[in-house]
N, C-alpha and C positions, 0 to 999 in steps of 0.2 A: 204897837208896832212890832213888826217881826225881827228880829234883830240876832246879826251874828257876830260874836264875839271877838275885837280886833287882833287876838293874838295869830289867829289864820291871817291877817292881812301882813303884821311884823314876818310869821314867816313865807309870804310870798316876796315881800322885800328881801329879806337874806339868801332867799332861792335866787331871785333874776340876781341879784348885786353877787352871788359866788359864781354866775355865766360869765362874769366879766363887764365892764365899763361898756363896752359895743351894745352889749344883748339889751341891759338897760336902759340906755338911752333911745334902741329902740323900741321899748314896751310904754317909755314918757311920751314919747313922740304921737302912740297909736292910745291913748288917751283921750276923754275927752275932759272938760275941766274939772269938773264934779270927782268923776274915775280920779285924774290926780292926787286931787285934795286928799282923796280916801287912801289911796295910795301911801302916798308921802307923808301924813300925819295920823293913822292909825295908831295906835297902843296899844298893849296887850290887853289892857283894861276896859278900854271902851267899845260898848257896843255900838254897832253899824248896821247899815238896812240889807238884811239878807239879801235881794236883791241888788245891790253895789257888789258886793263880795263875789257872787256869781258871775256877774262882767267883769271883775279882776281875773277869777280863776279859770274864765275862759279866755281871755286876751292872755296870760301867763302861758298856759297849756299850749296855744295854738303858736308860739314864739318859741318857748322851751323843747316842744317835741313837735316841731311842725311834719305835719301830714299822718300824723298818730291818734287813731280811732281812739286810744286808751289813755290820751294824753293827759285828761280829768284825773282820773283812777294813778298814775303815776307822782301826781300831785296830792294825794289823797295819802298815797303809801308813804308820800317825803313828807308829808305833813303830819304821820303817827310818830315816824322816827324823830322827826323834830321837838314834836311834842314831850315824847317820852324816851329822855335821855337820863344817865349815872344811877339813879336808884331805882328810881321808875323802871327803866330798864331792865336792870337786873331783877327786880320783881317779879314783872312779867315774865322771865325765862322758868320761871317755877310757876307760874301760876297756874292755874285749871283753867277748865271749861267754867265749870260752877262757881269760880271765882269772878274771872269775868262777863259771864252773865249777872252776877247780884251787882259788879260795879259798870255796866253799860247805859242805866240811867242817869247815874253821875255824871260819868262823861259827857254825854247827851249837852246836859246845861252847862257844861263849860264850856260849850260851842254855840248855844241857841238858847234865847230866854221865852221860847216856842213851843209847844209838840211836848207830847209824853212819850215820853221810852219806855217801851217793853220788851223782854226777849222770854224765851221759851227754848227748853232744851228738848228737842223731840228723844223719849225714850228710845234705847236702844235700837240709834240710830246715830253716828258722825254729825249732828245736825242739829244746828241752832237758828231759828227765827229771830230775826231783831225786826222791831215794829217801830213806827214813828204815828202816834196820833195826834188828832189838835194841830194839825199844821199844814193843811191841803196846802197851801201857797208855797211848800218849801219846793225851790226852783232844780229844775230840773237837771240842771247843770250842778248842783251842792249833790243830787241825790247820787249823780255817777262819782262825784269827788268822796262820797262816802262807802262808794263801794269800796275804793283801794285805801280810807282810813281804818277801815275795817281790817282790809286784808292785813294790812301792816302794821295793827296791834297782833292778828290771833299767830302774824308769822313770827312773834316776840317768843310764843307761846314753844317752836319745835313742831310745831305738828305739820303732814308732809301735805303735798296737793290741795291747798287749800281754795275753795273754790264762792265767790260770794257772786250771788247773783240776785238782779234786784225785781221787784215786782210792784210796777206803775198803771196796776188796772184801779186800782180802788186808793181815791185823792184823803179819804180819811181814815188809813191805816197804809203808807207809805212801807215797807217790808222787804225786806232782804235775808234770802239765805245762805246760810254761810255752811260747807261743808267741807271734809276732810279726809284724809285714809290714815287706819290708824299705823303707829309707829310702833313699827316691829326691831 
């Protein structure tokens, strides 16, 4: 089974529940009973069907930033900072490019027990490929929420204009590039 890792569903609970009591109650409402369950009893531990997850984080998006093209990808960018807060964090503000490409297949499996990660530093070039294989069925709705988790790990990094754009022609090597200007 394709399965995504419940600690993305703990923090779309903390996300609607810090909108306020209103925002929540209307995201339970526009549930359906399955969606709840998954909702309301997630854990960081447990995995869930990729597909559940992707009707959360598209019911969330379309509540949280209604009438926003990029509402996925905003949830994406609150889901790195969530992730990686106090050390993590401050890690990240040093890190490299070549650091976080050798640690982007880790993170990969603490999101998905799916797909192999790979990435590629294009030489002398601002430009990193990150690749996802083994996982045609990763929904297409996770793949826009990875563009802005993406963005808001490499924006941990300092670096300016950062720009990730994804590429859904070819279902077995899912790919996104991520580029940047450098910091003068």
């Amino acid at each position: 089974m394709k399965n995504y890792k419940g600690v993305g569903i703990v923090f779309l609970r903390k996300i609607v529940q810090a909108h306020g009591e209103t925002v929540e109650r209307k995201l339970l409402v526009s549930l359906t009973p399955e969606q709840l369950e998954v909702y309301q009893h997630a854990q960081n531990r447990h995995w869930i069907p990729a597909e559940s997850a992707a009707e959360l984080y598209t019911v969330a998006a379309e509540l949280l930033y209604p009438g926003d093209v990029r509402g996925l990808q905003h949830l994406g960018r609150e889901r790195a900072r969530y992730n990686f807060t106090g050390i993590y964090r401050t890690l990240l503000k040093v890190a490299t490019i070549p650091f976080l490409i050798s640690q982007a297949p880790k993170m990969w499996r603490v999101s998905y027990n799916v797909g192999i990660a790979k990435v590629e530093k294009i030489k002398d070039k601002n430009e990193v490929h990150f690749m996802v294989e083994s996982f045609p069925e990763l929904p297409p709705v996770m793949r826009e929420v990875g563009c802005g988790y993406i963005q808001g790990i490499v924006e941990f990094t300092g670096l300016q204009n950062i720009r990730v754009n994804k590429e859904e022609l070819n279902p077995k090597q899912w790919k996104w590039t991520i580029t940047w200007d450098d910091v003068s």
